[in-house]
Backbone bond lengths (Angstrom), bond angles and torsions (degrees), N, CA, C in turn:
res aa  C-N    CA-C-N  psi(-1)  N-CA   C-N-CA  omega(-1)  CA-C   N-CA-C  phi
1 X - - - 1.427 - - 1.529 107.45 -
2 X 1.099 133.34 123.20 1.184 176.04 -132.25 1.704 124.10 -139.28
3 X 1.122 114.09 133.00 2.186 108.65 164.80 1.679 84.18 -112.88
4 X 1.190 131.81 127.35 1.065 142.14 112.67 1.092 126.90 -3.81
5 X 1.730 125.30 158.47 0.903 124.16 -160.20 2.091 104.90 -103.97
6 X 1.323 86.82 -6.69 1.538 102.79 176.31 1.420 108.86 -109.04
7 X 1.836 115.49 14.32 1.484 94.97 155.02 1.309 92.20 99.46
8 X 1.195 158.10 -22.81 1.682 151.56 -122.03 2.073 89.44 -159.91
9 X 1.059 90.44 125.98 1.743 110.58 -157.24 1.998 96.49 -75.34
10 X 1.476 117.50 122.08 1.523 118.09 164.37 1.174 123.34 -99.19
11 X 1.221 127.84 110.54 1.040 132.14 146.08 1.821 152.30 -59.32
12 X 0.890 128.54 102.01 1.713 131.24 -167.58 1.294 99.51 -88.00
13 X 1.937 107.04 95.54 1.729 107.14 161.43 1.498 102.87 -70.70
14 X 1.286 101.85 169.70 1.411 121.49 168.92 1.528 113.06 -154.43
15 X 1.661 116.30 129.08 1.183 129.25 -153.31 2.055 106.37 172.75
16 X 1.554 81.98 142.80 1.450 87.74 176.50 1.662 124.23 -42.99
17 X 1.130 93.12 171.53 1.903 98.47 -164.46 1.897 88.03 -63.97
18 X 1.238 98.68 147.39 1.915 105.42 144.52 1.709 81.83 86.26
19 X 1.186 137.89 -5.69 1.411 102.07 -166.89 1.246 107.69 -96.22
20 X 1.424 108.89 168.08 1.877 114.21 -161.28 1.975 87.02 -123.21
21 X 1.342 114.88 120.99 1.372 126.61 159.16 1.312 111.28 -105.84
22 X 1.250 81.44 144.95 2.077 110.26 149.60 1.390 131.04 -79.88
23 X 1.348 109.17 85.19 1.598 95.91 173.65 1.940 134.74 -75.39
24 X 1.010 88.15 95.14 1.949 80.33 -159.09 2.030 84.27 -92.81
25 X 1.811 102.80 171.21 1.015 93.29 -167.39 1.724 91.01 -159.29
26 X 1.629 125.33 161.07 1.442 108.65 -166.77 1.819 95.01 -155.52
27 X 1.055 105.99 157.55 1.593 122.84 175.83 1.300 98.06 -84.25
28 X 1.471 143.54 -67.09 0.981 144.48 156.22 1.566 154.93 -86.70
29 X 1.034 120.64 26.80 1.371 148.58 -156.33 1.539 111.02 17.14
30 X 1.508 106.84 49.55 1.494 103.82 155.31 1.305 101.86 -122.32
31 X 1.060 145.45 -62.51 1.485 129.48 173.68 1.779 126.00 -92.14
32 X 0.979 94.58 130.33 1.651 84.52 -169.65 1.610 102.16 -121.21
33 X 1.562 118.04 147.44 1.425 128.73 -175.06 1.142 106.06 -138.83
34 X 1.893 104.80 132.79 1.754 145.81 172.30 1.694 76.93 -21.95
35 X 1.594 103.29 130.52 1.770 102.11 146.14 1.377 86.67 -142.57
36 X 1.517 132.13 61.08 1.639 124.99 177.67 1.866 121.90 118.15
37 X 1.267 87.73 155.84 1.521 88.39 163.34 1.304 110.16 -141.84
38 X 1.420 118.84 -169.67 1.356 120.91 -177.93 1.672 121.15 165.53
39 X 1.218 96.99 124.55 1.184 139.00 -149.58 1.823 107.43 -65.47
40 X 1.116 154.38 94.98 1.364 137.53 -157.86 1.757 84.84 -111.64
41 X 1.732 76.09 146.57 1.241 110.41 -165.40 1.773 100.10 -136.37
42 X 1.356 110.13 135.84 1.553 100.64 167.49 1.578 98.06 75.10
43 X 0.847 140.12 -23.26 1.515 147.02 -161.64 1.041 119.99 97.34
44 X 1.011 141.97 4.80 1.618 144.08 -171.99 1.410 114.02 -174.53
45 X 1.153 122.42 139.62 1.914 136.50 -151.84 1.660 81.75 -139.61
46 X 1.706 109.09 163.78 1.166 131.90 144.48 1.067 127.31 -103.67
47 X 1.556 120.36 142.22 1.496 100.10 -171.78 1.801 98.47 -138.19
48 X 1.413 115.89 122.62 1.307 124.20 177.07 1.415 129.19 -56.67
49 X 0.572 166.44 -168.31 1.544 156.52 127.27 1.457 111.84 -149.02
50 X 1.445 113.38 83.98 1.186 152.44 164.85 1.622 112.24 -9.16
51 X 1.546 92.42 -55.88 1.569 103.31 -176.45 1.049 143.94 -87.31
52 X 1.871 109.21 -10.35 1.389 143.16 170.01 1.715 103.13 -26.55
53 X 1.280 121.43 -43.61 1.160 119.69 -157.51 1.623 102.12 -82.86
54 X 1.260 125.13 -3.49 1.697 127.47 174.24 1.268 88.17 -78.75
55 X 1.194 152.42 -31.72 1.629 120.63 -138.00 1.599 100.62 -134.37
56 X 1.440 124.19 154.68 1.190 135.51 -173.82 1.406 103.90 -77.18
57 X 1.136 126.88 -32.50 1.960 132.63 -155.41 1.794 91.32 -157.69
58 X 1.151 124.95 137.44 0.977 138.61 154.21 1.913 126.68 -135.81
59 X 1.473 108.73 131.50 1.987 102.78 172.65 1.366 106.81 -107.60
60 X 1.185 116.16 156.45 1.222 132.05 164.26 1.752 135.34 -96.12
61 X 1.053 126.01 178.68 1.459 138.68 135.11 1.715 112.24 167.29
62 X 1.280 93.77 -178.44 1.637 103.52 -149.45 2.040 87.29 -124.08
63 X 0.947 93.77 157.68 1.711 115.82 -170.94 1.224 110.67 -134.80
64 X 1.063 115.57 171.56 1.742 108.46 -167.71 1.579 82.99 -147.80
């Protein structure tokens, strides 16, 4: 995990070929909401998160 150079936080999943995730994501890790999915390829995808830059603290995780 990464900040970009435009400010907007990257993330490097890693996961078998072909699989399709859920990236949901939360201010406080009680409710967390879909901001994307993404597809890994090669073993490892990047994944943007556009919105990183609204929020003071953000958590993650990925769903299958």
């Amino acid at each position: 995990m990464k900040r970009a150079t435009n400010g907007f936080l990257e993330l490097k999943v890693v996961g078998p070929a072909a699989a399709v995730l859920a990236v949901e994501a939360t201010d406080d890790l009680n409710s967390f909401s879909g901001i994307g999915t993404v597809m890994i390829t090669n073993g490892a995808r990047l994944f943007l998160d556009v919105g990183s830059t609204n929020h003071a603290q953000r958590f993650y995780r990925l769903r299958q």
